[in-house]
C-alpha positions in Angstrom: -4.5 -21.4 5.4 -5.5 -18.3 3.5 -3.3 -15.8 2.9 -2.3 -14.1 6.5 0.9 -13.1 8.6 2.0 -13.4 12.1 0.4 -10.2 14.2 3.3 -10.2 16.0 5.4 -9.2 12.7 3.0 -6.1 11.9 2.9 -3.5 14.5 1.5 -0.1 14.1 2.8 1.9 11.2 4.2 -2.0 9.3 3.5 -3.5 6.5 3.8 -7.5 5.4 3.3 -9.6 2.4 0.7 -12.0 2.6 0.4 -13.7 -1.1 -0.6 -11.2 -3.4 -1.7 -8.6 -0.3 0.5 -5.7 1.4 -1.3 -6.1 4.7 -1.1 -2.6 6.6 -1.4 -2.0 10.3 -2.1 2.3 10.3 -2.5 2.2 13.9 -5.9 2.4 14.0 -7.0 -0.3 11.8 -6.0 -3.4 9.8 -6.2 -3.2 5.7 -5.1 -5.2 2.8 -4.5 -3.9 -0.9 -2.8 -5.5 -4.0 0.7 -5.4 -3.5 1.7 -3.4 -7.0 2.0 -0.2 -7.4 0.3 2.1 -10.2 2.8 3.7 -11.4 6.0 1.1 -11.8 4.8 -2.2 -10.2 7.1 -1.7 -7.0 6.1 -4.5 -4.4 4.2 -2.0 -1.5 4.9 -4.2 0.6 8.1 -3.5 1.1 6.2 0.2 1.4 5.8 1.8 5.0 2.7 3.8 6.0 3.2 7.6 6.8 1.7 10.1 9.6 -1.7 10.1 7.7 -1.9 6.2 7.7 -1.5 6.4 3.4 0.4 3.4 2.5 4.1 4.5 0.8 5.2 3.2 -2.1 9.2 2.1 -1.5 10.4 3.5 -5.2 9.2 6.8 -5.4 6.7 7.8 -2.7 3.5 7.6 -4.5 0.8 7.3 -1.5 -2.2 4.8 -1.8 -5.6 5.3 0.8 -5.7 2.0 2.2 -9.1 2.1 2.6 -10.2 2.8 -1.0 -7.2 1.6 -2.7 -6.8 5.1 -4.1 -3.6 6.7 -4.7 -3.8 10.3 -3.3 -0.3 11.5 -4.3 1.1 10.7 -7.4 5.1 9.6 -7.3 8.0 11.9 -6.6 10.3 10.7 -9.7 10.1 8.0 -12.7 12.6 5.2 -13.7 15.7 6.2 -11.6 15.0 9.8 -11.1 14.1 10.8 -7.7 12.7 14.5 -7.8 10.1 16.8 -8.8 8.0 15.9 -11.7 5.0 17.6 -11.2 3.0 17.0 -14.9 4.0 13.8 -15.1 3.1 12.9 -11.3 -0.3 14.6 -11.4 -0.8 12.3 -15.0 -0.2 9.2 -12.6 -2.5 10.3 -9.9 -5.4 10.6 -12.1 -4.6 7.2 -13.7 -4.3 5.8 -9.4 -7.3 7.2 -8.9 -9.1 5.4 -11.5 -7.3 2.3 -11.7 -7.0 1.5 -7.9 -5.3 -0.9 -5.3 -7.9 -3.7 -4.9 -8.8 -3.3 -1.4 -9.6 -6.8 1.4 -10.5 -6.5 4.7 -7.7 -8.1 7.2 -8.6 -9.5 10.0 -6.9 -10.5 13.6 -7.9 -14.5 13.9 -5.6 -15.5 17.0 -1.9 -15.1 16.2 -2.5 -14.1 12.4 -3.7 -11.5 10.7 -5.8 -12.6 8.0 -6.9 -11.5 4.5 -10.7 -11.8 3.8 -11.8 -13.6 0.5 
């Protein structure tokens, strides 16, 4: 089966690994990006998605569209410092927005939700 996960696991504002995907359900529609982050490699999949429906990245908050696989925040720290870093965070969100999340379309097929090729 390609890569998908159960619907029942990914209510509004969740988001799920499917193989290399973070599948996001904003609320208002499905989504799939790649699941590593620009800045560090975190897994965004163990991310959450915020009021705006930008998917969060669990290490230090960058925030990705999920739509365009842009990120439209840059991160709120580095290594293990969680703070302001407003250079160095701004030099990360021009890299994101350049290098971005590859972006699939996901799907509801029955029970699943399911990553398009």
């Amino acid at each position: 089966m390609p890569d998908s996960v159960p619907a029942a696991d990914l209510p509004p504002g969740a988001v799920r690994r499917a193989g290399p995907w973070a599948v996001v359900n904003t609320g208002d529609r499905l989504a799939a990006v790649s699941r590593r982050c620009r800045h560090q490699l975190a897994d965004l999949s163990d991310g959450h998605v915020d009021a705006e429906g930008c998917l969060v990245c669990p290490w230090h908050q960058a925030r990705y569209d999920t739509s365009t696989g842009e990120m439209v925040s840059g991160p709120r720290g580095f290594l293990g410092y969680h703070g302001p870093a407003p250079g160095y965070s701004g030099l990360v969100k021009r890299f994101g927005q350049v290098l971005r999340l590859r972006v699939r379309r996901a799907v509801r097929r029955g029970p699943d939700v399911v990553v398009e090729p």
